[in-house]
C-alpha positions in Angstrom: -33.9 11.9 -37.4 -35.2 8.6 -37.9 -36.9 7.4 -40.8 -41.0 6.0 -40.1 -40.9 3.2 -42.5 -39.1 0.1 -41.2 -37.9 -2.4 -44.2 -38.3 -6.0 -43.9 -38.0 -8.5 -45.4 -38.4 -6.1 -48.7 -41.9 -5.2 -47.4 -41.9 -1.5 -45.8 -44.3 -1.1 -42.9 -45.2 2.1 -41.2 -45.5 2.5 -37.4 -49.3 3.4 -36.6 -49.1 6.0 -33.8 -52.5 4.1 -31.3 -54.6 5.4 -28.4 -52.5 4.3 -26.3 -49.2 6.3 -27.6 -51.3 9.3 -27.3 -52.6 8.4 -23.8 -49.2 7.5 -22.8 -47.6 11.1 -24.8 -50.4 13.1 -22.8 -50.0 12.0 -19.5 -46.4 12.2 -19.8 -46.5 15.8 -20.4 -49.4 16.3 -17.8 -46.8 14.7 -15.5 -43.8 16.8 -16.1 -46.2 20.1 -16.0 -48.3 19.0 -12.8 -45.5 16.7 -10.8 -47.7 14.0 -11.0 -47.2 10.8 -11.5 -47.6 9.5 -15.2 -49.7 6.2 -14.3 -51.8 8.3 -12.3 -52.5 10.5 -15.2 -53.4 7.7 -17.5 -55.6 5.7 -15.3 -57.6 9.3 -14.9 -57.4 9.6 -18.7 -58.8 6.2 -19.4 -61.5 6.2 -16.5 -62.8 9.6 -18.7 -62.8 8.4 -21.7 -66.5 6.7 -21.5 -67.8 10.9 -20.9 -66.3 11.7 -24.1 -67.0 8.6 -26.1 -68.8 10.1 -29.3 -65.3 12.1 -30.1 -62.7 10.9 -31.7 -59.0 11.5 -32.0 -57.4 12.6 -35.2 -54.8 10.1 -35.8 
């Protein structure tokens, strides 16, 4: 398994998981479920996401 952290330059930064992963993760597995395509399932993802605005992901 990989490790998260990436070291550089003696600093160690973590990779922050964004909307966007998630977005992309989701419609992925809509995709594979649905036979769908994935861009399809994103646009309708982000087109939605003003109806749901006052909720927030748990990152």
């Amino acid at each position: 398994m990989k490790n998260r952290n990436k070291i550089t330059e003696n600093k160690i930064t973590e990779n922050k998981i964004t909307e966007n992963m998630i977005l992309k993760s989701v419609a992925s597995s809509t995709a594979i479920d649905t036979n769908e395509e994935i861009k399809g399932i994103e646009k309708k993802l982000k087109k939605n996401n003003l109806k749901y605005k006052h909720l927030s992901l748990a990152l």
